[in-house]
N, C-alpha and C positions, 0 to 999 in steps of 0.2 A: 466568768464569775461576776456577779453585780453586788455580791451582799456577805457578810463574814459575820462572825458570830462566835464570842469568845465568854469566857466567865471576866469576875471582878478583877481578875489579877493584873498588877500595872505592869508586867513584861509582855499581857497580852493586848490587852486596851488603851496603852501612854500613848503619848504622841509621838515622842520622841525617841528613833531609833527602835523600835516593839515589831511588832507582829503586824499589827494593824498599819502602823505607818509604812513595812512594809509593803503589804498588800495596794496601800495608796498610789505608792510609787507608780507600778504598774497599771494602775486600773484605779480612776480616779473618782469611780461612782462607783466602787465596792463597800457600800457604806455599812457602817456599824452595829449589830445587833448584838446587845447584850442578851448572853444564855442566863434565862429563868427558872434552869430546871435547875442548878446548883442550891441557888436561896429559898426556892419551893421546896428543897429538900431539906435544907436545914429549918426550914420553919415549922416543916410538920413531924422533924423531930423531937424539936424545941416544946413544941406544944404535945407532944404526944408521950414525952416522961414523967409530964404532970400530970397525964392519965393512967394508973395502971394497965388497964382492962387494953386501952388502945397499941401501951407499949408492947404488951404482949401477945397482942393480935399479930404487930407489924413483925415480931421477930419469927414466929410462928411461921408468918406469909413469908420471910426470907427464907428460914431452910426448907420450906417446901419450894418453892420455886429453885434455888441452888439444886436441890434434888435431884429435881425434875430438868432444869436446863444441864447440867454435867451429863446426862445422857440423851444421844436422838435415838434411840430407841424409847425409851419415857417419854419423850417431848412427841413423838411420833404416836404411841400410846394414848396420850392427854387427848392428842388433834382428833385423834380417831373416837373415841368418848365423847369428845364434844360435837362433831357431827354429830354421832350418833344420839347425842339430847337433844338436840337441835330440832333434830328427823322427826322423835316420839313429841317435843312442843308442837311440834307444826303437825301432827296427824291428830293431837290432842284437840289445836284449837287454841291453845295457850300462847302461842306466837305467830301474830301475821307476819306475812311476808307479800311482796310486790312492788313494783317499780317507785310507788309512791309511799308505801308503808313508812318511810325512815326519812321523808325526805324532808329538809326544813326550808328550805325555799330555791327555785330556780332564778337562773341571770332576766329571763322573762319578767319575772317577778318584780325581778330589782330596778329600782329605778335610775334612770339613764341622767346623766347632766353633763352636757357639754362640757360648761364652765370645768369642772373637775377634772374631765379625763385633760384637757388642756394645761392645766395646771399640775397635774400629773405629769406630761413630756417638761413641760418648762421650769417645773421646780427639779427634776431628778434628772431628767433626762437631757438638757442645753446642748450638752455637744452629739445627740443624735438628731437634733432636728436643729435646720437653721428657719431665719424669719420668714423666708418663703412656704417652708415645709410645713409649719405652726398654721398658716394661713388656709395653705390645703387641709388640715390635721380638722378646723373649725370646719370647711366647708363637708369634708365627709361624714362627720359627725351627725349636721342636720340629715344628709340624705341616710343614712347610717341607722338612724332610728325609726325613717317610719317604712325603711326595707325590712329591717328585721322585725316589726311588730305584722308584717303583712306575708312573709313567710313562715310555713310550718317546720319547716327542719330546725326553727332555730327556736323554736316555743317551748321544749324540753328539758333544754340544756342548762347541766346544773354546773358547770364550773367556766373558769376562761379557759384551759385545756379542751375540754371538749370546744367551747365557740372557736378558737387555733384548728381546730382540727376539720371543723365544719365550713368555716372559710374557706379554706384548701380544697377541699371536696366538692364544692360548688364553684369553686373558681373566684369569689366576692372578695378574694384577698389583691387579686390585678385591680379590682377597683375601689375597692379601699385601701391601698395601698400605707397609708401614714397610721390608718387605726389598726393593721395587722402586725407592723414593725413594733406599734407600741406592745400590741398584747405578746408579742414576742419577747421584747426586755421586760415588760412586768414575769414574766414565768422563769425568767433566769435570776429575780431575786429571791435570799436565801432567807426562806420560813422556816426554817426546822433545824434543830441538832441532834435530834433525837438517834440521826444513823450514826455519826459522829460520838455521842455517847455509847454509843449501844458498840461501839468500837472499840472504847477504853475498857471497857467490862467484860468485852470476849478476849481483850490480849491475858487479863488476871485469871480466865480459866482455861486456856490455851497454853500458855508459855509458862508453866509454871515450875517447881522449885526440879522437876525432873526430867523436863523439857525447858534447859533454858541455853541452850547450846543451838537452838534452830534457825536455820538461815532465812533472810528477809524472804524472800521467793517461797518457799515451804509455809511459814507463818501467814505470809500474805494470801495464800491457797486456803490452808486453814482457816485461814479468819471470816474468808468467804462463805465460807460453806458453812460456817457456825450462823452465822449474821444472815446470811440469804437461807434459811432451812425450807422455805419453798422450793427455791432452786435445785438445794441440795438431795430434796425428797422426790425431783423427776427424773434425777437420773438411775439410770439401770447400771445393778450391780455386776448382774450377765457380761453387761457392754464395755462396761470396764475393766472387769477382769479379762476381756478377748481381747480387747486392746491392748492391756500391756505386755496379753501373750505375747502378739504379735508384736513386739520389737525387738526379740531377737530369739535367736535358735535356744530351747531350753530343754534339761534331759527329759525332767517332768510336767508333762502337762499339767494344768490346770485346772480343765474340763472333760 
């Protein structure tokens, strides 16, 4: 873990003795990101009571979505509808679609400066590179950029995930070895809380006033399959009911 991420509250954010200093202890470049989604939320409520029209949208949008997510069969319903308008835009004409349709710029694109990615390992990262490493880290860099402007595999590539990935694939990771350690630690810091949120939200419809007796293993099953509903929608219902057939002799079958 390189990065945490908490709201305003001083049990979670203090220095002293909290969650965060916590996290310190352990791991001394797990630095700090305050979560935005809490105060983004109170501001466009703030502002959104002083509009009728918008208040009444917002609640509107709540019981339907409540509706809709208290059931995967509904939510499954939704998915399948929205394909299916997807399908009649795009036979319409009304929605392009293709590799480039949506794209707002590639790492190609982006321009390269040494100076930065260096100051990136040195300012975050000290105790993964020492003075020697920092030195190799400059000298790959220059060979670094006029390899990758002269290869095609790498002219595409629209995230540091994919360049991690394509490194690897061509083997340019043995010889750049200081610029793939970094792009390594940059993808282990922590952008998002949004899984995190969206965790707190499924234990309140999960665990609720008539399931409040269910053991961590059970809820933590549950909470998966709420939260992951792609996951949850590949698997086969057949294959599971065979399966729990089979673990032990029963009068009635199943199937």
């Amino acid at each position: 873990m390189k990065g945490q991420g908490y709201d305003g509250a001083s049990n979670m954010r203090g220095i002293y003795r909290v969650l965060q200093t916590l996290f310190l202890e352990e791991c001394l470049y797990a630095y700090f990101v305050h979560c935005y989604a809490h105060p983004f939320q109170l501001t466009l409520n703030a502002t959104a009571q002083g509009v009728p029209e918008i208040w009444q949208f917002f609640i509107t949008l709540s019981l339907i979505v409540n509706f809709v997510d208290a059931s995967a069969k509904r939510h499954s319903a939704l998915r399948a509808t929205r394909k299916e308008k997807i399908a009649e835009l795009v036979a319409c004409g009304e929605l392009q679609t293709g590799n480039g349709a949506n794209q707002i710029c590639t790492l190609q694109r982006a321009e390269f400066q040494t100076e930065d990615i260096c100051n990136l390992a040195k300012n975050f990262y000290p105790a993964d590179f020492d003075d020697g490493e920092m030195c190799t880290l400059v000298l790959e860099c220059a060979y670094y950029e006029n390899d990758m402007r002269s290869d095609l595999k790498f002219k595409k590539l629209e995230s540091i995930a994919e360049l991690s990935h394509a490194l690897v694939q061509t083997r340019k990771s043995q010889f750049f070895p200081m610029i793939y350690r970094l792009i390594c630690l940059v993808l282990t810091i922590h952008v998002s809380t949004a899984t995190t949120e969206m965790t707190f939200s499924a234990m309140n419809t999960i665990k609720n006033r008539l399931k409040n007796k269910m053991e961590d293993d059970f809820i933590d099953d549950c909470m998966v399959l709420h939260i992951e509903k792609e996951y949850g929608d590949s698997v086969d219902n057949e294959m599971v009911i065979h399966d729990f057939e089979n673990l032990s002799n029963r009068r009635v079958r199943f199937t």
